[in-house]
N, CA, C and O atoms as a Maestro MAE file, in Angstrom:
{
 s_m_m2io_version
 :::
 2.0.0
}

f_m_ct {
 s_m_title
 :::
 protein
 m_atom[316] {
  # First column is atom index #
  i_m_mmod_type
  r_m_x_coord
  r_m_y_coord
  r_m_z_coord
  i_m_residue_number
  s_m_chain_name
  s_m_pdb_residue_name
  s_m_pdb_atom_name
  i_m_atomic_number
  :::
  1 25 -184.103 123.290 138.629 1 A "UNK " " N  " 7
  2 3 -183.303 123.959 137.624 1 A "UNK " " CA " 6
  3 2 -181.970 124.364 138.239 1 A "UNK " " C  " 6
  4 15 -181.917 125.107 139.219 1 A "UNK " " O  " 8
  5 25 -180.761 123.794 137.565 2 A "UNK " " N  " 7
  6 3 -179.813 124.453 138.104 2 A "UNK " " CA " 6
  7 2 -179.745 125.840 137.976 2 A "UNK " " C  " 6
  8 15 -180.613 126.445 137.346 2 A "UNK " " O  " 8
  9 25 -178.418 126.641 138.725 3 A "UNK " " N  " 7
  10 3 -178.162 127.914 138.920 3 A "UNK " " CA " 6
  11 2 -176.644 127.816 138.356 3 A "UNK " " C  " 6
  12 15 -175.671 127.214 138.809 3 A "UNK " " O  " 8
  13 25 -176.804 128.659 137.152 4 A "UNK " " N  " 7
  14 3 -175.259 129.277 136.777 4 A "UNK " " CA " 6
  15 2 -175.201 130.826 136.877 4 A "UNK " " C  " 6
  16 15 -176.122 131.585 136.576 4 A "UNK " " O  " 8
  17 25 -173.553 131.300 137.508 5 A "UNK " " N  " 7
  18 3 -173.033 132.580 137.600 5 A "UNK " " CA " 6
  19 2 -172.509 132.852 136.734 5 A "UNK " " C  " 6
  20 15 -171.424 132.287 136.604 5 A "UNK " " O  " 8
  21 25 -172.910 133.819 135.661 6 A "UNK " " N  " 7
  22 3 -171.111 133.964 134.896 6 A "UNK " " CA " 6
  23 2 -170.743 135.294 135.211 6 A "UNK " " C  " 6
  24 15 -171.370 136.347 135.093 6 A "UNK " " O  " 8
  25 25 -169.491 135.020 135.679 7 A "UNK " " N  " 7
  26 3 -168.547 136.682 136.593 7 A "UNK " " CA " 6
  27 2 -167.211 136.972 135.503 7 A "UNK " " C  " 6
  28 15 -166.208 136.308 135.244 7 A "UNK " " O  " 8
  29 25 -167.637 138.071 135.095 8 A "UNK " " N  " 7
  30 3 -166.718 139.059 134.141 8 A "UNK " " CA " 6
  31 2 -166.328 140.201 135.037 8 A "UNK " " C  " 6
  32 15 -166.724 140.508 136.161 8 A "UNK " " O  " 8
  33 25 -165.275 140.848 134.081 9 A "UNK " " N  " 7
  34 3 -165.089 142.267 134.112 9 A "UNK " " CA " 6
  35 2 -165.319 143.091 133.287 9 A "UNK " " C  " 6
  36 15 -164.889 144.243 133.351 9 A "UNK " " O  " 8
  37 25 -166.012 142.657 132.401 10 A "UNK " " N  " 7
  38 3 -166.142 143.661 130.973 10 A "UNK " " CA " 6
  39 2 -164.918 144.254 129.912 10 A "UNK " " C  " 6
  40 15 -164.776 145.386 129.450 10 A "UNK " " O  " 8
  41 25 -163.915 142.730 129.681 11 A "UNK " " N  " 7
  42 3 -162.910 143.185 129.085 11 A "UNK " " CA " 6
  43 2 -163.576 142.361 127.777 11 A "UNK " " C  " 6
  44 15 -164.509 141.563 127.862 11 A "UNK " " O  " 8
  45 25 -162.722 142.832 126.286 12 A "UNK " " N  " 7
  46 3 -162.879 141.874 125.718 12 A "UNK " " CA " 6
  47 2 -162.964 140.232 125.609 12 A "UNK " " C  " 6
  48 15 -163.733 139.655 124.839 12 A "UNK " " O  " 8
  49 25 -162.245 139.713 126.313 13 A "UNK " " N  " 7
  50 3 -162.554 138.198 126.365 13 A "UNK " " CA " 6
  51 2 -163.444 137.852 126.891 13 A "UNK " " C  " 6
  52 15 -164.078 136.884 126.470 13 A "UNK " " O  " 8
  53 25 -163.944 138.800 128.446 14 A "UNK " " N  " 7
  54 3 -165.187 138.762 129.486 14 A "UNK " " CA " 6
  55 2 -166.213 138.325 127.998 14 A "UNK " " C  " 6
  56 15 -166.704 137.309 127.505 14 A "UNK " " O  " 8
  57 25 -166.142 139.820 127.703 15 A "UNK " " N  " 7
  58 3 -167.750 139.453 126.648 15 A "UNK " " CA " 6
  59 2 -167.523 139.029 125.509 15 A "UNK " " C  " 6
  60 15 -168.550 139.198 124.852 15 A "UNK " " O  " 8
  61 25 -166.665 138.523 124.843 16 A "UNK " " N  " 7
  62 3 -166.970 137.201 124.077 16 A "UNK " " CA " 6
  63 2 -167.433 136.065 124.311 16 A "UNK " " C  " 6
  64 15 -168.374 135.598 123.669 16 A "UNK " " O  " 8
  65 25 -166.533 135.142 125.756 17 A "UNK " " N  " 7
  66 3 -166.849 134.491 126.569 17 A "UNK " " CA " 6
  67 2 -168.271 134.465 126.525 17 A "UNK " " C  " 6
  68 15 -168.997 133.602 126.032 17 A "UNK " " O  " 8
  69 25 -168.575 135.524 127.104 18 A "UNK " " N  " 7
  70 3 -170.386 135.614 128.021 18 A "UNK " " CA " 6
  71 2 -171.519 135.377 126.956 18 A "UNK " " C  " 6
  72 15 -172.610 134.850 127.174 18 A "UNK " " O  " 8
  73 25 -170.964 135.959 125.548 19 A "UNK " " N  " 7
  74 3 -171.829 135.728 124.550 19 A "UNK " " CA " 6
  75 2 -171.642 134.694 123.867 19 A "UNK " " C  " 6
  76 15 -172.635 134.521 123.162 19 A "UNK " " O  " 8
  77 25 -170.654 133.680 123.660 20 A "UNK " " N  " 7
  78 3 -170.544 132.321 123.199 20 A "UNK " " CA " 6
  79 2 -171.089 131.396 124.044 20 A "UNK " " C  " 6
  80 15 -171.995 130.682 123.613 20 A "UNK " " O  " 8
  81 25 -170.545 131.226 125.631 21 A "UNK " " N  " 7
  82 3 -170.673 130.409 126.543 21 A "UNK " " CA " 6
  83 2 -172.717 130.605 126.830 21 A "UNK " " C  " 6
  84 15 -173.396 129.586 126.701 21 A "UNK " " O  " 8
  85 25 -173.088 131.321 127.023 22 A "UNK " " N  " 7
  86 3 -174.349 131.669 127.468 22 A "UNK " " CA " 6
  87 2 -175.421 131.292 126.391 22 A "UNK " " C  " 6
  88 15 -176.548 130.933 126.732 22 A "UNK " " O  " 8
  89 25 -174.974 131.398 124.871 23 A "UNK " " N  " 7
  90 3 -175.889 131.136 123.879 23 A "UNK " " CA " 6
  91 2 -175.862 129.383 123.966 23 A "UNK " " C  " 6
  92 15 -176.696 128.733 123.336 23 A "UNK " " O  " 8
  93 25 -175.056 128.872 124.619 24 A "UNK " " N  " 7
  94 3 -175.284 127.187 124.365 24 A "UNK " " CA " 6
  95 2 -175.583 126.766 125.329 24 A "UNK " " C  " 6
  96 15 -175.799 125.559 125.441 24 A "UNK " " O  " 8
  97 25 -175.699 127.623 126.358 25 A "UNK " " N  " 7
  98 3 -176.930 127.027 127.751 25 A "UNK " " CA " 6
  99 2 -177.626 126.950 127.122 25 A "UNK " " C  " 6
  100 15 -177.995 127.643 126.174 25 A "UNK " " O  " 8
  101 25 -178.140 125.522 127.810 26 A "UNK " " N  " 7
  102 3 -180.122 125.175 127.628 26 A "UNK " " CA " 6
  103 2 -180.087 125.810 129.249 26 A "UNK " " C  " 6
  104 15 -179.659 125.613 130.387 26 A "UNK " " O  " 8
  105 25 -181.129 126.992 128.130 27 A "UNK " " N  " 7
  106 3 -182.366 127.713 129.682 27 A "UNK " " CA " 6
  107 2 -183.648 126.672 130.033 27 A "UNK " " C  " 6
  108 15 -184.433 126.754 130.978 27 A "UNK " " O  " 8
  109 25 -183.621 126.138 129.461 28 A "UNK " " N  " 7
  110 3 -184.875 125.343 129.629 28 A "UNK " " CA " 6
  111 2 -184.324 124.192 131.380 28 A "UNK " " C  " 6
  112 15 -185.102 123.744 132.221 28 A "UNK " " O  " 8
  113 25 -182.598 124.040 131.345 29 A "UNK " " N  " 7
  114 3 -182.065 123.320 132.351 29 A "UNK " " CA " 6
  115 2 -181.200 123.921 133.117 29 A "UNK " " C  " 6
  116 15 -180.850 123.192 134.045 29 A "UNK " " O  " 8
  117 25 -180.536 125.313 133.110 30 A "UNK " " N  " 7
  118 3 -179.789 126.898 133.611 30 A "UNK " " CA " 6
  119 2 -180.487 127.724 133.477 30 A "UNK " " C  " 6
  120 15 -181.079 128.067 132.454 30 A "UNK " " O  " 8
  121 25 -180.533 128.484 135.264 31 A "UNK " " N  " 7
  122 3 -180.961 129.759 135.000 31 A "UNK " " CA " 6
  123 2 -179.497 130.814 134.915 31 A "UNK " " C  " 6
  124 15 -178.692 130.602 135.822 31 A "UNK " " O  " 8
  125 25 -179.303 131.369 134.403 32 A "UNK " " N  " 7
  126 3 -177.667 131.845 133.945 32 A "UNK " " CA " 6
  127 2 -178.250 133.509 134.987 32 A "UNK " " C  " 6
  128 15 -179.348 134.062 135.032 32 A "UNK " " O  " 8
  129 25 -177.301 133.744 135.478 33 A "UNK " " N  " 7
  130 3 -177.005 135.268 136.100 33 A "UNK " " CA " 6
  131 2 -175.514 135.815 135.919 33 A "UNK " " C  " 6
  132 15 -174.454 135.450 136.428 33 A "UNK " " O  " 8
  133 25 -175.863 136.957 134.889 34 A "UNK " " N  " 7
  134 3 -174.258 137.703 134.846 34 A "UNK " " CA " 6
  135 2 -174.087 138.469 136.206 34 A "UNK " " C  " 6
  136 15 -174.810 138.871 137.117 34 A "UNK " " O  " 8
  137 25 -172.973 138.463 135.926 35 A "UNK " " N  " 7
  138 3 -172.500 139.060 136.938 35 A "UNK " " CA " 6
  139 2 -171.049 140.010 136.552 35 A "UNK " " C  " 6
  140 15 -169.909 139.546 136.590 35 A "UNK " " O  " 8
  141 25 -171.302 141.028 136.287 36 A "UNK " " N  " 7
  142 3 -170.319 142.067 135.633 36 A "UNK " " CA " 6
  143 2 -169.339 142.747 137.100 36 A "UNK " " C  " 6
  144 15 -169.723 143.828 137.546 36 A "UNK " " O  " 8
  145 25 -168.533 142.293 137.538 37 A "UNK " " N  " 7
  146 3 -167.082 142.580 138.728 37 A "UNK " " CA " 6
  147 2 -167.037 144.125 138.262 37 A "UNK " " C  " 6
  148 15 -166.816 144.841 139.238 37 A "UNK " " O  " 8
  149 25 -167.148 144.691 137.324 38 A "UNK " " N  " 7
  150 3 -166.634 145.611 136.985 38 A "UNK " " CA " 6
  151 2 -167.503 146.812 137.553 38 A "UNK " " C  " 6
  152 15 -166.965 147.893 137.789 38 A "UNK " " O  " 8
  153 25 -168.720 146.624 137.746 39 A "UNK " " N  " 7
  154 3 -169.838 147.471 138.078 39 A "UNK " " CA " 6
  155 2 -170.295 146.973 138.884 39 A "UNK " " C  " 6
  156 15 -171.348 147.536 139.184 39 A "UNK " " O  " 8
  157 25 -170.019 145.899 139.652 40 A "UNK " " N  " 7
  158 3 -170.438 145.030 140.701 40 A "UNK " " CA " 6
  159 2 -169.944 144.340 141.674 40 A "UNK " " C  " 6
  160 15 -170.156 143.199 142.084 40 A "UNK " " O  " 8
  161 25 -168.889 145.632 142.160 41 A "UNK " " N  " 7
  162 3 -167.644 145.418 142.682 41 A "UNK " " CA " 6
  163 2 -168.018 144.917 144.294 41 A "UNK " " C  " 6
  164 15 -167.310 144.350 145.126 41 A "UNK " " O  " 8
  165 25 -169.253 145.320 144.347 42 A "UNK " " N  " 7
  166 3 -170.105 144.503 145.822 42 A "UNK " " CA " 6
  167 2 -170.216 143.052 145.776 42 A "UNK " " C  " 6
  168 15 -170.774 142.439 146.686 42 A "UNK " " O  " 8
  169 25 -169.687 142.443 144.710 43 A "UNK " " N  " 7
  170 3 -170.467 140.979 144.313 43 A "UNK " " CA " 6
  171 2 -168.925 140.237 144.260 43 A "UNK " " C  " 6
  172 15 -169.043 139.026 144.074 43 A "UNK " " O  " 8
  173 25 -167.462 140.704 144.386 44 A "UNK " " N  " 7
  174 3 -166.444 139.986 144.330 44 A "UNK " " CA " 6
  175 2 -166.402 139.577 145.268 44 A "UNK " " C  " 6
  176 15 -165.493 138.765 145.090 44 A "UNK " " O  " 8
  177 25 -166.838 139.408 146.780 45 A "UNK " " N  " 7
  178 3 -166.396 138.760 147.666 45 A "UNK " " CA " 6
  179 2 -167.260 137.692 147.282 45 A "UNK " " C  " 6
  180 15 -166.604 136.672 147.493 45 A "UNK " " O  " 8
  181 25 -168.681 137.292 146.709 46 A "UNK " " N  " 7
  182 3 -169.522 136.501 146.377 46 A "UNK " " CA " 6
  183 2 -168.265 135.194 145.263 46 A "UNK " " C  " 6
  184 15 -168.118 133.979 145.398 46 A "UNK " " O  " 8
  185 25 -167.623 136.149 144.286 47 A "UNK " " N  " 7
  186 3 -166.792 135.686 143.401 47 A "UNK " " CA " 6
  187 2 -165.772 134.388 144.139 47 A "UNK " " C  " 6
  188 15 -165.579 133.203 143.867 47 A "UNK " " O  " 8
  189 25 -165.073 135.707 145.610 48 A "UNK " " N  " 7
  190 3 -164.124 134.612 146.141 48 A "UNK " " CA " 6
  191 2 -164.646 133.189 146.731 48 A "UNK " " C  " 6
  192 15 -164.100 132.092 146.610 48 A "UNK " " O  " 8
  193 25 -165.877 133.520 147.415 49 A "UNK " " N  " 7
  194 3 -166.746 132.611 148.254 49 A "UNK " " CA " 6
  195 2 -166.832 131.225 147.168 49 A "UNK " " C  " 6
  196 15 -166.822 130.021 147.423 49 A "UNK " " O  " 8
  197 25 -166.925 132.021 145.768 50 A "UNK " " N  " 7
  198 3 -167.336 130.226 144.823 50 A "UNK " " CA " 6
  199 2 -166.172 130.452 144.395 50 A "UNK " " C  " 6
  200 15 -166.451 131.097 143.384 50 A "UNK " " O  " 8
  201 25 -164.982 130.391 144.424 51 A "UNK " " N  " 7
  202 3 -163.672 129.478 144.059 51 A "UNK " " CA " 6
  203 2 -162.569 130.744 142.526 51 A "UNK " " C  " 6
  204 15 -161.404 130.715 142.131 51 A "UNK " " O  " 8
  205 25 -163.730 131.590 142.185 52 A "UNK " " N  " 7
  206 3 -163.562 132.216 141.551 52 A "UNK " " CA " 6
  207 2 -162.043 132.769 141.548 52 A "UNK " " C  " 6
  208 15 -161.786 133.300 142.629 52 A "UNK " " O  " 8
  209 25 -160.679 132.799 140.394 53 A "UNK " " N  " 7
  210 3 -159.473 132.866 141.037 53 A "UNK " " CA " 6
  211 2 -159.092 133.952 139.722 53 A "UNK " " C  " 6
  212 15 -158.183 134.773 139.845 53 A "UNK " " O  " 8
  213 25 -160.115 133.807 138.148 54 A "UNK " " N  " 7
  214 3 -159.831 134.735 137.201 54 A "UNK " " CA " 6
  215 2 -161.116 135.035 136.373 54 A "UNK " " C  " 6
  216 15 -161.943 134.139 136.209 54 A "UNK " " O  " 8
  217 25 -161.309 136.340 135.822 55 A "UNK " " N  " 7
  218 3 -162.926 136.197 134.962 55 A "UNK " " CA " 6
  219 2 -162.400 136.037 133.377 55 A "UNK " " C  " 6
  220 15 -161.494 136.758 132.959 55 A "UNK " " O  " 8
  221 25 -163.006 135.095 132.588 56 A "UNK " " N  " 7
  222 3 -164.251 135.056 132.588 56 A "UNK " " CA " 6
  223 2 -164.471 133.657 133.527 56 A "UNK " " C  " 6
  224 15 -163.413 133.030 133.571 56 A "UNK " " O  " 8
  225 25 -165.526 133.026 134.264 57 A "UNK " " N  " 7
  226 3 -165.911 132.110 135.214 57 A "UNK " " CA " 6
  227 2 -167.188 131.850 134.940 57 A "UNK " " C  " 6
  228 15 -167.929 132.723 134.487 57 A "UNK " " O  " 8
  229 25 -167.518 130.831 135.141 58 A "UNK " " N  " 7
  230 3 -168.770 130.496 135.301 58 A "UNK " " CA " 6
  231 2 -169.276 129.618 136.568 58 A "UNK " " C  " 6
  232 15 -168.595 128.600 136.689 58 A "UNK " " O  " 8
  233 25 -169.901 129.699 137.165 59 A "UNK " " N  " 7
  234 3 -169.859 128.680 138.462 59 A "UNK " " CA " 6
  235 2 -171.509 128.533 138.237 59 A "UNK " " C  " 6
  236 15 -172.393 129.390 138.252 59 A "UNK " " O  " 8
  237 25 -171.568 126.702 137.965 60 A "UNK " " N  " 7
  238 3 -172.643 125.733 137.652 60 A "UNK " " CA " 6
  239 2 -173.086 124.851 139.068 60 A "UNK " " C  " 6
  240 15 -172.280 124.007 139.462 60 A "UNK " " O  " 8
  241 25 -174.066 125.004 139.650 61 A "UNK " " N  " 7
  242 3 -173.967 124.461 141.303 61 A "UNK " " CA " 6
  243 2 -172.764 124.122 141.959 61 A "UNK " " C  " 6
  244 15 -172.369 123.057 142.435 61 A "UNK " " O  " 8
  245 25 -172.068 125.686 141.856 62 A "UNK " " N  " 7
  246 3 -170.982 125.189 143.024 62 A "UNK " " CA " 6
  247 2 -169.751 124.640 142.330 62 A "UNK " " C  " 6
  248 15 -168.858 124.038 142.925 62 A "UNK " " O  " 8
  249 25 -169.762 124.821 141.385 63 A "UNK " " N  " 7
  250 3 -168.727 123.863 140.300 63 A "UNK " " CA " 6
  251 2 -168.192 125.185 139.302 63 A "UNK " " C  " 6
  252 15 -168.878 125.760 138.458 63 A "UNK " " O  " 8
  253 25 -166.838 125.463 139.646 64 A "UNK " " N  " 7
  254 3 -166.295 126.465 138.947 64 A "UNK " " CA " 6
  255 2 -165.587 126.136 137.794 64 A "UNK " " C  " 6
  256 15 -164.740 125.243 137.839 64 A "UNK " " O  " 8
  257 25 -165.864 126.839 136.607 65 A "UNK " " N  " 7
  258 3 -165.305 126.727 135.093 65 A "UNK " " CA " 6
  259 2 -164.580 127.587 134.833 65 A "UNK " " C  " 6
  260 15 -165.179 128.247 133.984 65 A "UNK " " O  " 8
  261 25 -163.229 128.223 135.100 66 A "UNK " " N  " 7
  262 3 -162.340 129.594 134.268 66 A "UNK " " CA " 6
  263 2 -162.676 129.086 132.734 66 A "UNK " " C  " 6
  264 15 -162.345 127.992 132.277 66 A "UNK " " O  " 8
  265 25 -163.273 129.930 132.165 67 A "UNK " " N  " 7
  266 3 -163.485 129.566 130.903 67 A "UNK " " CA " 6
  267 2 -162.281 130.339 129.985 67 A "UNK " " C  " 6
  268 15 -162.254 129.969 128.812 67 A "UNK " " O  " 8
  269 25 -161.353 131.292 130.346 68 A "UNK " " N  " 7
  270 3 -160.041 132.069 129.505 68 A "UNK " " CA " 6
  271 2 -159.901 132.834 130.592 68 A "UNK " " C  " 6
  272 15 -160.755 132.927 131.473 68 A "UNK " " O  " 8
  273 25 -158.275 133.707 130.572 69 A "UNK " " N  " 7
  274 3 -157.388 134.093 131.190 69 A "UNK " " CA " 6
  275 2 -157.696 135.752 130.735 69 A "UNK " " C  " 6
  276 15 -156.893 136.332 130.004 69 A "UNK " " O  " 8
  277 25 -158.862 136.396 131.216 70 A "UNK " " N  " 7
  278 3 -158.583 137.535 130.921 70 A "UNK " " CA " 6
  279 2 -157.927 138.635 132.081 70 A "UNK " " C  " 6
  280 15 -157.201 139.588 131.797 70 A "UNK " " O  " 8
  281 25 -158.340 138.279 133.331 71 A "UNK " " N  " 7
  282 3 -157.761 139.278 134.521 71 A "UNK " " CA " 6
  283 2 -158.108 138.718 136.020 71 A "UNK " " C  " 6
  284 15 -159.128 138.517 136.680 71 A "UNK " " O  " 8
  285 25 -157.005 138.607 136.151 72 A "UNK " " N  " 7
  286 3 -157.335 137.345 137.739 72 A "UNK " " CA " 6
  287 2 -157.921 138.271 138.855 72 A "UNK " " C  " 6
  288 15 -157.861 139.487 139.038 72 A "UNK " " O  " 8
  289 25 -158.525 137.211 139.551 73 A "UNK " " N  " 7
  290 3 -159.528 138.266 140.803 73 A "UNK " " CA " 6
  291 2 -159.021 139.213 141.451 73 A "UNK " " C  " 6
  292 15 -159.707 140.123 141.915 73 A "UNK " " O  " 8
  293 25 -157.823 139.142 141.570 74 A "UNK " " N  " 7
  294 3 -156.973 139.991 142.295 74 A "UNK " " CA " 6
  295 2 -156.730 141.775 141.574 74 A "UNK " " C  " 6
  296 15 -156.629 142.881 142.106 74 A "UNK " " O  " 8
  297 25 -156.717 141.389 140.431 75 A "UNK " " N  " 7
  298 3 -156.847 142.547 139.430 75 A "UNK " " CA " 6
  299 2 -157.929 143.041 139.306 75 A "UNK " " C  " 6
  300 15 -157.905 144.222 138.957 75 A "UNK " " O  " 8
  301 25 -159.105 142.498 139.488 76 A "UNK " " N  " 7
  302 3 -160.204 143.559 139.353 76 A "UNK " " CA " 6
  303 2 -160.322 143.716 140.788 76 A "UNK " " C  " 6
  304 15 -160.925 144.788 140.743 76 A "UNK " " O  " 8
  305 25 -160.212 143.474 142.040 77 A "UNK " " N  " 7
  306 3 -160.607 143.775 143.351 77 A "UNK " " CA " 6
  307 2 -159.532 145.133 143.346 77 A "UNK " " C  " 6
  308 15 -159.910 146.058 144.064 77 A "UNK " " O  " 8
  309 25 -158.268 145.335 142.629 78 A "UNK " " N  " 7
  310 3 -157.508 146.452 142.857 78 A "UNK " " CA " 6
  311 2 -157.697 147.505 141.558 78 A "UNK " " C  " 6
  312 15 -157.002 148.510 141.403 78 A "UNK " " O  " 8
  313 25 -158.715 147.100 140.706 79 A "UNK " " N  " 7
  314 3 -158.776 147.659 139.639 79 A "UNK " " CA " 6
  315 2 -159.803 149.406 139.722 79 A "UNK " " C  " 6
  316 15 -159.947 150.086 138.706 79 A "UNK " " O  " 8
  :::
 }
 m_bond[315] {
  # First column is bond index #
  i_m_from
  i_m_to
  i_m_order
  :::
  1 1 2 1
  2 2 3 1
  3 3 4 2
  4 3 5 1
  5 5 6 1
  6 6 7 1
  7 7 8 2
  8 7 9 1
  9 9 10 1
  10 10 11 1
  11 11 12 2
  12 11 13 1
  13 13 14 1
  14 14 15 1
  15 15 16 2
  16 15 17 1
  17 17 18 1
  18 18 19 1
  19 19 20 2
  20 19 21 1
  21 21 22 1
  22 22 23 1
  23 23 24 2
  24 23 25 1
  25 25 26 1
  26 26 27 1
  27 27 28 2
  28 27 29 1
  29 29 30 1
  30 30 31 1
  31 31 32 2
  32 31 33 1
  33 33 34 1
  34 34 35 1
  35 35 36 2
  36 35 37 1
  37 37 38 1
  38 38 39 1
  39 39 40 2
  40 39 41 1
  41 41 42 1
  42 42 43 1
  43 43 44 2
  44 43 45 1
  45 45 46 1
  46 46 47 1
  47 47 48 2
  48 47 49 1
  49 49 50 1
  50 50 51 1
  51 51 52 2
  52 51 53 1
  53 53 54 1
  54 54 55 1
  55 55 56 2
  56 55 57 1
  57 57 58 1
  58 58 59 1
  59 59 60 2
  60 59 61 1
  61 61 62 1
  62 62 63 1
  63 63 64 2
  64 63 65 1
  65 65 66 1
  66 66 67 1
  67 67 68 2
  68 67 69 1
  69 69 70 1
  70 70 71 1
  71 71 72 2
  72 71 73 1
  73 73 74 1
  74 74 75 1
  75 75 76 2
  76 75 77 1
  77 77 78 1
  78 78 79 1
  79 79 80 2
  80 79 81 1
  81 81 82 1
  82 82 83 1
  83 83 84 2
  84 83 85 1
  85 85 86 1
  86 86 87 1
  87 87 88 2
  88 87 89 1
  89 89 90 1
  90 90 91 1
  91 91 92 2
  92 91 93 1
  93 93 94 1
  94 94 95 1
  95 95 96 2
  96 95 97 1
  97 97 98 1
  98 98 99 1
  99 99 100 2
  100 99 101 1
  101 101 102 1
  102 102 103 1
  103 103 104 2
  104 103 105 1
  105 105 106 1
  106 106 107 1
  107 107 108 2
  108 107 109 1
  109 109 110 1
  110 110 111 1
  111 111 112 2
  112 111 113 1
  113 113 114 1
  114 114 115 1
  115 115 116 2
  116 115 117 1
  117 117 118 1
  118 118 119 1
  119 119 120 2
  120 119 121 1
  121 121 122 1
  122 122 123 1
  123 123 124 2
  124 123 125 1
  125 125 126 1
  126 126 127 1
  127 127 128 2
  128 127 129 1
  129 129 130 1
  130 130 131 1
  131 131 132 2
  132 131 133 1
  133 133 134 1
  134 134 135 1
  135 135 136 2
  136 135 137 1
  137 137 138 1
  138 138 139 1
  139 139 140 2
  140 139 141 1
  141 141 142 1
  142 142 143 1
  143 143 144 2
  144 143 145 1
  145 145 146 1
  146 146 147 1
  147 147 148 2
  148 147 149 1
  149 149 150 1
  150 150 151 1
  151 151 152 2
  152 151 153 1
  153 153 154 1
  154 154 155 1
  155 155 156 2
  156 155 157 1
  157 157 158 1
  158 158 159 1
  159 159 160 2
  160 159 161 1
  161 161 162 1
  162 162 163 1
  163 163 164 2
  164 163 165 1
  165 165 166 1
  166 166 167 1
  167 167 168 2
  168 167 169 1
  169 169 170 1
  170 170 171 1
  171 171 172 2
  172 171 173 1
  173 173 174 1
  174 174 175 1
  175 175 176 2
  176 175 177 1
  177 177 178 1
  178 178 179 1
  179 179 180 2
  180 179 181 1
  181 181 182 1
  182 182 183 1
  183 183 184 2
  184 183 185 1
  185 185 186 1
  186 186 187 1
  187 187 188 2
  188 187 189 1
  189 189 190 1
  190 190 191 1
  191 191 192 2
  192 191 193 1
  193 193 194 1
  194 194 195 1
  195 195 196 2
  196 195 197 1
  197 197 198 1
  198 198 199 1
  199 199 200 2
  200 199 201 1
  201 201 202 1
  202 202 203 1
  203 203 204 2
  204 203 205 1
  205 205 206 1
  206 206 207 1
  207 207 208 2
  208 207 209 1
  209 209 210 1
  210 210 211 1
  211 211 212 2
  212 211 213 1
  213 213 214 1
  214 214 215 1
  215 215 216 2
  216 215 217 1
  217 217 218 1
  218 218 219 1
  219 219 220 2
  220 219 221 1
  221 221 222 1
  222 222 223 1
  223 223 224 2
  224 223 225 1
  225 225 226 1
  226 226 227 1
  227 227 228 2
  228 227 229 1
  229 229 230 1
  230 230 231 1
  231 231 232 2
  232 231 233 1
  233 233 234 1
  234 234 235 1
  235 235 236 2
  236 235 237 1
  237 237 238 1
  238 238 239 1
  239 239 240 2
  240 239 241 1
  241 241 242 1
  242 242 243 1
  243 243 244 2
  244 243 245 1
  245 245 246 1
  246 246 247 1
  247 247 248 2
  248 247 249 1
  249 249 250 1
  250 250 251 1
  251 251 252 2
  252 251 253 1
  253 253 254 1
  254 254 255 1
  255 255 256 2
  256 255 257 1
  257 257 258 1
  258 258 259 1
  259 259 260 2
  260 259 261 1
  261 261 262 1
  262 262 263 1
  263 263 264 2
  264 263 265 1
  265 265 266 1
  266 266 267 1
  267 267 268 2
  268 267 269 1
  269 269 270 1
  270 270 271 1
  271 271 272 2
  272 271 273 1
  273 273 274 1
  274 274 275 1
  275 275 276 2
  276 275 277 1
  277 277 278 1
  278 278 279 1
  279 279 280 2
  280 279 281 1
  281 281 282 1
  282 282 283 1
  283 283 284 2
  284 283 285 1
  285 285 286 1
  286 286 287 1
  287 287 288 2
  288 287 289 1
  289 289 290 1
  290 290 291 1
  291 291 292 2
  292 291 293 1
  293 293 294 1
  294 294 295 1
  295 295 296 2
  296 295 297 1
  297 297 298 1
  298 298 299 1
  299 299 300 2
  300 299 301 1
  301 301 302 1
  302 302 303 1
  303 303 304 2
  304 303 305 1
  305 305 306 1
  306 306 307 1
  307 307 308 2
  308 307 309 1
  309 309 310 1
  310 310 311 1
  311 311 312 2
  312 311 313 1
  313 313 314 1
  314 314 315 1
  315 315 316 2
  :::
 }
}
C-alpha cells in the first residue's frame, strides 16, 4: 500500500484542499496521514526532507504534489 502525507497549515485553502483531495483517495490503495504544520511544528523539518516548498502538499511515495498556493514553508516555520 502506498503512503501519502498531506501537510497543511490550517488555513482556508489547507482545509478545503485536505477535504476534496483526500475524499478521492482510494484507501483501499493510500494510506493518507495529515499532517497539520500548524500544530505540528515538530514535523516541518519532515516537510523540508520531502521537497515540501508550500502547504497545501501532498507527498505520494516520495513524489511531491503542491496542490494550491496557500503559505510557503518558510511562512509557517516563522509563523
Amino acid at each position: 500500500m502506498a503512503r501519502a502525507v498531506f501537510y497543511h497549515a490550517g488555513c482556508p485553502i489547507c482545509v478545503d484542499a485536505e477535504q476534496v483531495v483526500l475524499e478521492y483517495l482510494d484507501k483501499a490503495k493510500i494510506n493518507p496521514e495529515i499532517v497539520h504544520l500548524g500544530t505540528e511544528r515538530n514535523r516541518i523539518e519532515d516537510a523540508e526532507k520531502a521537497g515540501i516548498k508550500s502547504v497545501p502538499a501532498l507527498v505520494i511515495d516520495q513524489n511531491v504534489y503542491h496542490i494550491n498556493y496557500g503559505a510557503s514553508l518558510e511562512d509557517v516555520k516563522n509563523g
